[in-house]
C-alpha positions as CSV (number, residue, x, y, z in Angstrom):
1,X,-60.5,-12.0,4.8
2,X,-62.2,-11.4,7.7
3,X,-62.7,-7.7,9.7
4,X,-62.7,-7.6,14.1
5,X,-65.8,-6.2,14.7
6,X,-66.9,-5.1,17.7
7,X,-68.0,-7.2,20.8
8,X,-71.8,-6.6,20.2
9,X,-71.5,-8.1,17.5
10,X,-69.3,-10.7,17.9
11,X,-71.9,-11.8,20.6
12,X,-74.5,-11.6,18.1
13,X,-72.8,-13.9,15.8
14,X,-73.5,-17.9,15.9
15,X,-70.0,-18.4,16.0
16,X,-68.1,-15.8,17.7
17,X,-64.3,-17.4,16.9
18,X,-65.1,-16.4,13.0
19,X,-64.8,-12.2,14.6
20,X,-61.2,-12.6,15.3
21,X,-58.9,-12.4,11.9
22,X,-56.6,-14.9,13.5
23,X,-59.6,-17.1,14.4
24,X,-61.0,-17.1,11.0
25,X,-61.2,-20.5,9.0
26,X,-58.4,-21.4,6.8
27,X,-60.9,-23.3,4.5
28,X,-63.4,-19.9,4.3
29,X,-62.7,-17.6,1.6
30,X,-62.0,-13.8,1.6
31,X,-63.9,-13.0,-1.5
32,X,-67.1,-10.9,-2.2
33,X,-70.0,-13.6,-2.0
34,X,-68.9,-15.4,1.2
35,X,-71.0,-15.3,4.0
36,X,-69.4,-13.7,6.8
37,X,-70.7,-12.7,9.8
38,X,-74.2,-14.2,8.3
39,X,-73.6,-11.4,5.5
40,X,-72.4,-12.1,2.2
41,X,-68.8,-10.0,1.6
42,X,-68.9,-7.5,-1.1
43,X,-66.0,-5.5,-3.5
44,X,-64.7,-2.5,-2.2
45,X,-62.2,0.1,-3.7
46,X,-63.0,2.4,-0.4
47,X,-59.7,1.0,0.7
48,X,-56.7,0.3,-1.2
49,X,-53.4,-2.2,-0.3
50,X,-50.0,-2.0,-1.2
51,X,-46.5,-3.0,-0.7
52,X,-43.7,-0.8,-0.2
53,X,-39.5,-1.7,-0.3
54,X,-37.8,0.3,2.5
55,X,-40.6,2.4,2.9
56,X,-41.0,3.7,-0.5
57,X,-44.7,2.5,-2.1
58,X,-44.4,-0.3,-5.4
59,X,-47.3,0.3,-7.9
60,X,-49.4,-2.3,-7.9
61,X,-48.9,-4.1,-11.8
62,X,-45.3,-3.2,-11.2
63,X,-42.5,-5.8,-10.9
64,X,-40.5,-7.7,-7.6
65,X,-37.0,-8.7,-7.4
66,X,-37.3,-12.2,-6.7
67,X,-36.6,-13.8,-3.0
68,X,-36.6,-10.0,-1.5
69,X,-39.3,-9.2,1.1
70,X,-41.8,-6.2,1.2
71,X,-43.9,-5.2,3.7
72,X,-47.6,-4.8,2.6
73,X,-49.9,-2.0,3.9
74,X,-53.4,-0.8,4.1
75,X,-54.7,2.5,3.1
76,X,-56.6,3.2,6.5
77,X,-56.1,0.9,10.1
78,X,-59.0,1.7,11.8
79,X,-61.5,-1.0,12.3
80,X,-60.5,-4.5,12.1
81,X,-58.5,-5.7,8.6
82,X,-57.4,-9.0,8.0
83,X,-54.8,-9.6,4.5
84,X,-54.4,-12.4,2.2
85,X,-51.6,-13.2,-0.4
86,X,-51.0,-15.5,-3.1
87,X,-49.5,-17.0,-5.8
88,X,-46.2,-17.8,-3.7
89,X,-45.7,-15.1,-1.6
90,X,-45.6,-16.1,2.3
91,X,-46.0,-13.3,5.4
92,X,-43.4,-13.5,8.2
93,X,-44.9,-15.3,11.0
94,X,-48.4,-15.7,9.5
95,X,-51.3,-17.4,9.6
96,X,-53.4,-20.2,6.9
97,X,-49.7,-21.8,5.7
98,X,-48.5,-18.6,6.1
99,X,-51.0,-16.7,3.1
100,X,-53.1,-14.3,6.0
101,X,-52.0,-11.7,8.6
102,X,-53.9,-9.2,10.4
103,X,-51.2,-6.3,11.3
104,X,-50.6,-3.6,8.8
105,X,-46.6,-3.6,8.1
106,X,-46.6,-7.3,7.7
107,X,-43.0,-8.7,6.1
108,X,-44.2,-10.7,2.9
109,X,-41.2,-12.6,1.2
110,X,-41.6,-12.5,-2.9
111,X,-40.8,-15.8,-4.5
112,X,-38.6,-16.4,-7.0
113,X,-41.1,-16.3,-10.2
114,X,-44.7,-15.7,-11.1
115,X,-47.3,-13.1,-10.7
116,X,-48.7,-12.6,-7.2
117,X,-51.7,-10.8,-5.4
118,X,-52.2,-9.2,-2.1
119,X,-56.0,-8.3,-0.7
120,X,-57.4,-7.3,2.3
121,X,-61.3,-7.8,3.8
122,X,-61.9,-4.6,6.4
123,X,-65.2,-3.7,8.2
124,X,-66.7,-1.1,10.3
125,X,-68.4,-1.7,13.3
126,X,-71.7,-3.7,12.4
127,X,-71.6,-3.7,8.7
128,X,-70.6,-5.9,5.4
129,X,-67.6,-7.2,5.6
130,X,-65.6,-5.4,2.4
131,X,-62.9,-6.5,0.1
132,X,-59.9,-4.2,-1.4
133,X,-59.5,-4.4,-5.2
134,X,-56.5,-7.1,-6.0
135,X,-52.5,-5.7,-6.0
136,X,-51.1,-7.4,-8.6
137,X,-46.8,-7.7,-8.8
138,X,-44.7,-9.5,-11.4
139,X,-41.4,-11.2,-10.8
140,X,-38.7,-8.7,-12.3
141,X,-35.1,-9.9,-13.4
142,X,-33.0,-11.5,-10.5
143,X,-30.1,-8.8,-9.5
144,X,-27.1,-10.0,-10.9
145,X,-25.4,-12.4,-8.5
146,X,-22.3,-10.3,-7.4
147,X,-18.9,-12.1,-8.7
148,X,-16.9,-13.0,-5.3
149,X,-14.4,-11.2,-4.4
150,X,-11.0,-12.3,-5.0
151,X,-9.3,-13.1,-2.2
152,X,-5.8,-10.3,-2.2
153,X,-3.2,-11.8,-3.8
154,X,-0.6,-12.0,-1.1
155,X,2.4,-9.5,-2.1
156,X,5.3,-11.6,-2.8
157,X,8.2,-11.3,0.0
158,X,11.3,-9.6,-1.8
159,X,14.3,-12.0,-1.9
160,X,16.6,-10.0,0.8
161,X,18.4,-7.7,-1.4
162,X,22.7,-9.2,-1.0
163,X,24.8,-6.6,0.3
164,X,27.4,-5.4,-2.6
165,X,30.4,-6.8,-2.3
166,X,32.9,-3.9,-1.8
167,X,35.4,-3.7,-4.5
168,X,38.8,-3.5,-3.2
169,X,40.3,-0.1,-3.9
170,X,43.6,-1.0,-5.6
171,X,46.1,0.8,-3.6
172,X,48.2,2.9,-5.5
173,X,52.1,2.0,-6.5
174,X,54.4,3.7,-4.9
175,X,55.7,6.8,-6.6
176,X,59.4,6.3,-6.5
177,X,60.8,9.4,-4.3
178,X,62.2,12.0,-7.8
179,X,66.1,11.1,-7.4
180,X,67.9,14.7,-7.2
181,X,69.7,15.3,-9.4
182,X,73.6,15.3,-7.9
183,X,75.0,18.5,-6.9
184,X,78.2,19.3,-8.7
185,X,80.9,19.8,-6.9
186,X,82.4,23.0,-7.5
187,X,85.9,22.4,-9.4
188,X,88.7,22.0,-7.0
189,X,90.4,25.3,-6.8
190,X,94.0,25.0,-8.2
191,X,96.6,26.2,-5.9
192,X,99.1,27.6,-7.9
193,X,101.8,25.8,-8.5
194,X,104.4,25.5,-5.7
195,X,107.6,27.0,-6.5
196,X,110.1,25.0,-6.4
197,X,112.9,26.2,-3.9
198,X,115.6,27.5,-5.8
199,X,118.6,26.2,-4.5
200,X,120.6,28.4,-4.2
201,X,124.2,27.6,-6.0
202,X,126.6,26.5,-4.3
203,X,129.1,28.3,-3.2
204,X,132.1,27.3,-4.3
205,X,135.0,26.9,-1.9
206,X,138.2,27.0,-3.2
207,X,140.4,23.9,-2.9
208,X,143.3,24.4,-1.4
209,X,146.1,22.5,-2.7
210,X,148.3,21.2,-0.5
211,X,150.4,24.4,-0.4
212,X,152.4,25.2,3.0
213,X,150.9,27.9,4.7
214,X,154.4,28.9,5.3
215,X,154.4,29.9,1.5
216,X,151.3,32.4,2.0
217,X,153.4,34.4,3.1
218,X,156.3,35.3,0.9
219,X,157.0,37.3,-1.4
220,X,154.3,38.8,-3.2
221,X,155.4,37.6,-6.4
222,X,154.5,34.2,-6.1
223,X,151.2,32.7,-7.6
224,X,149.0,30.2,-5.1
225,X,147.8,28.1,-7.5
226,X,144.2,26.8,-6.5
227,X,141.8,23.9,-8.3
228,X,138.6,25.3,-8.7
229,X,135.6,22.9,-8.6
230,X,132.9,24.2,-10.8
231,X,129.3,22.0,-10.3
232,X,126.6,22.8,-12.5
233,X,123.0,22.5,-10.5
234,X,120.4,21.9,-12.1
235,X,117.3,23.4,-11.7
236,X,113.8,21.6,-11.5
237,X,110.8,23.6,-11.8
């Protein structure tokens, strides 16, 4: 990589483009030994680089999850810094195919195996143009894919629960009314018996015979004979 320096230098320079980390040859590389800036670049563990997951710093020889990004950082930005990865790992937006940026806080996305590195060249003002020790990662297990969810089984609709059928209530027999018992008549009372009339018996008249009245009247001495009638009566109770 290649630091900004400042504009004195940059118009002391032969080619003034080479300053800019943007500007900076693809084709030139950002390791100790390469002339830049008419100076040969040298090693430098003055500075450090790193990459940190939601803001929380990754050891360097640690481990990536495959296909996540990172964002990659540098221990001081003052002066002018330009980064470099490699090995598959590819900045957000960058430049060189993607392998160099010049803005702490760069996205890098990991890919999905292999080791890769991450290295930064930093100067400042007129001096050598320095390069960070190497920050090494290795690809880690893939997370395990999440098993998709299963779509809710719909509840099933309840067959519409029939109405019961009403059992007739059996209507009762009628009781027969209780049949009273007859009343008994109370014995006729016996009149005593009717007396029969007693008839009273006849009186018996005597029968006069034929006799002249002119008879009835002598002499004391002579008998009236008479014919007595007796009826018997009979009686029925």
């Amino acid at each position: 990589m290649i630091l900004l320096f400042p504009l004195l230098v940059l118009a002391l320079t032969a080619n003034s483009a080479t300053a800019w980390p943007s500007r900076m040859p693809c084709g030139r590389s950002l390791t100790a030994g390469t002339s830049i800036m008419g100076v040969a670049a040298t090693d430098s563990s003055d500075r450090t680089v790193s990459f940190q997951r939601d803001g929380t710093d990754i050891a360097c020889g640690s481990t990536y999850v495959p296909g996540e990004t990172l964002t990659l950082h540098i221990s001081s930005t003052s002066d002018m810094y330009l980064f470099e990865v490699a090995g598959g790992a590819t900045f957000s937006n960058g430049d060189c195919s993607n392998t160099r940026k010049s803005s702490s806080g760069a996205i890098v996305v990991m890919p999905s195996s292999g080791d890769i590195t991450a290295k930064a060249g930093w100067a400042s003002g007129k001096s050598v143009v320095k390069i960070t020790e190497l920050c090494t990662l290795s690809a880690g297990t893939a997370p395990p894919t999440a098993a998709p969810t299963p779509a809710p089984t719909a509840t099933p609709t309840k067959a519409p629960t029939a109405a019961p059928t009403p059992v007739p209530i059996p209507t009762p027999a009628p009781s027969p009314a209780p049949t009273r018992a007859p009343i008994p008549s109370p014995p006729p009372t016996t009149s005593p018996p009717t007396s029969s009339p007693t008839t009273a018996a006849p009186t018996i008249s005597p029968t006069f015979s034929p006799t002249s009245l002119d008879n009835m009247g002598g002499a004391s001495s002579k008998t009236l004979p008479y014919a007595v009638t007796i009826t018997t009566l009979l009686f029925i109770s």
